[in-house]
C-alpha positions in Angstrom: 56.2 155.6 46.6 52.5 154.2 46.4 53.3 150.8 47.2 56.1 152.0 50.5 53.3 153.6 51.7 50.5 151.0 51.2 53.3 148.6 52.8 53.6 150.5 55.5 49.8 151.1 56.1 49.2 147.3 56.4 52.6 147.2 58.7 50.6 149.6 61.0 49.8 147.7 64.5 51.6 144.8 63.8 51.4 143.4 67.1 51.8 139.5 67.6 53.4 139.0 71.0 53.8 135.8 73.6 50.9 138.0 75.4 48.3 137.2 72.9 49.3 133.2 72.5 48.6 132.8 75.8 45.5 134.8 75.9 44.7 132.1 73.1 45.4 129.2 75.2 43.1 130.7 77.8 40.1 131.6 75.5 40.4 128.1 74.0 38.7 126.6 77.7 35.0 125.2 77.2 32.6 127.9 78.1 28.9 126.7 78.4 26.2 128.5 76.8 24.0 130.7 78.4 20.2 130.9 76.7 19.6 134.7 76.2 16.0 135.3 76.4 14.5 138.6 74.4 10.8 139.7 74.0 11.0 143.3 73.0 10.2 142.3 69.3 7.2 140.8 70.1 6.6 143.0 73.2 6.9 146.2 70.9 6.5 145.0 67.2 4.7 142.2 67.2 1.6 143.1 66.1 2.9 145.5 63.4 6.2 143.6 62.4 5.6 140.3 63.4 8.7 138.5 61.1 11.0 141.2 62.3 10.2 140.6 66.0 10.7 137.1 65.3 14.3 137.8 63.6 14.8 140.0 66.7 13.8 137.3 69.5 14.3 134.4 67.8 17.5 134.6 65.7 19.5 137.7 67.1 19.1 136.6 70.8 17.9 133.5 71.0 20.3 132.3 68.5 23.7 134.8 67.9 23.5 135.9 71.3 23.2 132.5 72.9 26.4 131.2 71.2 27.9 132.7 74.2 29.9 129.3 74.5 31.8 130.5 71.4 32.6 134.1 72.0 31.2 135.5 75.6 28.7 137.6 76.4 31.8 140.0 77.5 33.1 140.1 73.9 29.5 140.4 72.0 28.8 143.7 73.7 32.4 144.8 72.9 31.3 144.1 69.0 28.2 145.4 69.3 29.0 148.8 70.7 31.7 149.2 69.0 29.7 148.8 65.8 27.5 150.8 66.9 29.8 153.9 67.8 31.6 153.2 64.6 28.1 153.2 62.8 27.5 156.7 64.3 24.5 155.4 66.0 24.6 157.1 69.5 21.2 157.1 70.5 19.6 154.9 73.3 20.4 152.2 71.6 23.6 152.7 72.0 22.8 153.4 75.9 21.3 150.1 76.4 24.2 148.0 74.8 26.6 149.9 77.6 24.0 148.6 80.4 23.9 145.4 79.1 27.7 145.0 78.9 28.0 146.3 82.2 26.1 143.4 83.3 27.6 141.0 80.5 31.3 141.8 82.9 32.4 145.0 81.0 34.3 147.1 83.5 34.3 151.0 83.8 37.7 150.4 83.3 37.5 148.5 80.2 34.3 150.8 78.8 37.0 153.4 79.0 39.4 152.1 76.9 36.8 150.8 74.7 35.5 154.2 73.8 39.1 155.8 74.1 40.1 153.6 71.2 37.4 154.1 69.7 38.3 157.6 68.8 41.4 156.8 67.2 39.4 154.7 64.9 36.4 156.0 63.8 36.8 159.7 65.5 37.0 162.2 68.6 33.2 163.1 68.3 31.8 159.5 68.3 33.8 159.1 71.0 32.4 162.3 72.9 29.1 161.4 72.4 29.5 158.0 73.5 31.6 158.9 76.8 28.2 160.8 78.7 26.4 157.5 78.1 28.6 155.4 80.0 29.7 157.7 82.7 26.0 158.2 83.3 26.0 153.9 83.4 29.3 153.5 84.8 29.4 156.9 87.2 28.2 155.2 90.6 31.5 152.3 90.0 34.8 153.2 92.2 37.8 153.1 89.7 40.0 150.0 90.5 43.4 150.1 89.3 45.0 147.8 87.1 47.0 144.9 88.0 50.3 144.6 86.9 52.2 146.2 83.8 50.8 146.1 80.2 53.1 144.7 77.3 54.6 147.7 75.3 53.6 147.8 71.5 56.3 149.3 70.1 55.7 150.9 66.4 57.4 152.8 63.7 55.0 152.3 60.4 53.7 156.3 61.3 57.7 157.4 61.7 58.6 155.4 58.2 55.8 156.4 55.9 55.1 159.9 57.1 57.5 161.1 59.3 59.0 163.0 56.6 55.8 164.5 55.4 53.4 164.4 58.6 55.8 164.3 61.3 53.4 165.1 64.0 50.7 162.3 62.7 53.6 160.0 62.5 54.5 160.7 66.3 50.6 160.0 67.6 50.3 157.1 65.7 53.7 155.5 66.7 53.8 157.0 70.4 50.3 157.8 71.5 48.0 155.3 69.4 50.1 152.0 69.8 52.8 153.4 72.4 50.4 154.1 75.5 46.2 153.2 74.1 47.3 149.5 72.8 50.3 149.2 75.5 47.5 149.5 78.0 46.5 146.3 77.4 46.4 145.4 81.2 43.0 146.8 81.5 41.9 145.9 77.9 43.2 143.1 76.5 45.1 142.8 72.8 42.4 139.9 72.2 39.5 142.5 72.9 41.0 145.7 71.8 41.4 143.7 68.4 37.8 142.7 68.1 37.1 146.5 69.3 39.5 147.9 66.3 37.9 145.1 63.8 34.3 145.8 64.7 34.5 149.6 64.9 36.2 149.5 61.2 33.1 147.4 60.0 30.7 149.1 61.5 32.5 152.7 59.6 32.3 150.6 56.8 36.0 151.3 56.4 37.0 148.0 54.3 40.3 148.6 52.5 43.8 146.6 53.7 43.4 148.1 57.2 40.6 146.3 58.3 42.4 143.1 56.3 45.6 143.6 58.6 43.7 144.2 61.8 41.6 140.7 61.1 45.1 139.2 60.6 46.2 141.2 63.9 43.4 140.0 65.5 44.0 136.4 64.7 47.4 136.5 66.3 45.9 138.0 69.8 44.1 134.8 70.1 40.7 135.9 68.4 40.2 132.1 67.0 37.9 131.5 63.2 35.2 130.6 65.3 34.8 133.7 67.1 36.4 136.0 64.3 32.9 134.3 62.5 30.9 135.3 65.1 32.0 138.4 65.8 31.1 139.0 61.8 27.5 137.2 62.2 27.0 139.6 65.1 28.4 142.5 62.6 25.5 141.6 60.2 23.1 142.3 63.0 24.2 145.4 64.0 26.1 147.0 61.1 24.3 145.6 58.3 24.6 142.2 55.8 26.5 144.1 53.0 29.2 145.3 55.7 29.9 141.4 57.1 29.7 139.8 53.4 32.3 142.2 52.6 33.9 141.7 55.9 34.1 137.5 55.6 35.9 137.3 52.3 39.0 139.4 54.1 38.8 137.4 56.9 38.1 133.6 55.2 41.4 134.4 53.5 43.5 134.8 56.9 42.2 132.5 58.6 42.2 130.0 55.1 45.2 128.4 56.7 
């Protein structure tokens, strides 16, 4: 009974559509990097903490940051706030990351679903907390609807491990989670609601198969090794060195091949 369940629990979200192979094909164009330039270190610390202002200036942005050629300014403030969330760090911090995606390209549509799916994976109240920060950001921004239809995700890992025993669990998972949050994936993509599910999961410090299946989900929505390696260099930043070690061995094995 163990291993049927643990079976299914790594089925969860298994999600590898045409959708994400082209989404590949597309992340795969040559994107030139953009210098990020950072002096609050040394602007703030530097005379009390002037190696960790350097780290700060020096190595987060002007080095992680700036591989922006490798994975986009878009998709580093994805990671980093949903790290962050997932961290349970919701103070300004956490404020300034959602201004500086909204100018790294981050819709109000897309902030939405970010912290939407959010809750489902690393609660309801990080989620409320996080929502007041970005309609305060994002509250002067017209709504624009979605083009076109998203691709359905159709799931039944909730209905075949617990549908006997947690029948109403079983329906949000299968119906609500993957059924309308990852079938929206007109206004978020399966690329970037991967890297959000893989990031927040880190950043929880949530480490068992289900963070090994989403890094395997997220390689087939495109996420490529060398921005699956950033996103976890990034991860070390913001959620800590112990969380991306851990995180790399998982994903050096799916990506071995």
């Amino acid at each position: 009974m163990k291993k049927k369940f643990l079976a299914a629990a790594m089925a969860v979200g298994l999600l590898f559509t045409n959708f994400g192979l082209t989404e590949a094909a597309t992340m795969s164009e040559k994107r030139e990097a953009v210098k990020v330039v950072q002096t609050a270190g040394r602007d703030r610390l530097g005379d009390f903490a002037p190696n960790f202002a350097r780290y700060n200036d020096d190595i987060l942005f002007g080095e992680v940051w700036s591989r922006n050629d490798i994975l986009s300014l878009h998709d580093r403030s994805i990671v980093t706030i949903s790290a962050l969330v997932g961290s349970g760090i919701l103070d300004s911090s956490l404020k300034y990351h959602i201004e500086t995606a909204k100018k790294n390209g981050v819709t109000r549509a897309e902030m939405v679903e970010i912290i939407t799916q959010l809750g489902f994976y690393v609660g309801w109240p990080k989620a409320w907390a996080a929502f007041p920060m970005a309609k305060e950001v994002y509250g002067g921004d017209s709504y624009q609807a979605p083009e076109g239809e998203g691709v359905f995700q159709s799931q039944d890992a909730g209905k075949n491990s617990l549908g006997d025993f947690a029948p109403d669990f079983a329906r949000y998972n299968d119906d609500i989670l993957f059924g309308e949050v990852w079938s929206r994936n007109n206004i978020l993509s399966l690329h970037d609601r991967s890297i959000v599910t893989v990031s927040a999961l880190v950043g929880a410090g949530i480490f068992t198969s289900a963070l090994q299946h989403h890094i395997a989900n997220a390689k087939n929505h495109g996420v490529t090794k060398a921005e699956m390696v950033e996103i976890i260099t990034q991860l070390g930043f913001y959620a800590g060195w112990p969380k991306a070690w851990a995180a790399f061995g998982m994903a050096k094995e799916v990506y071995s091949d």
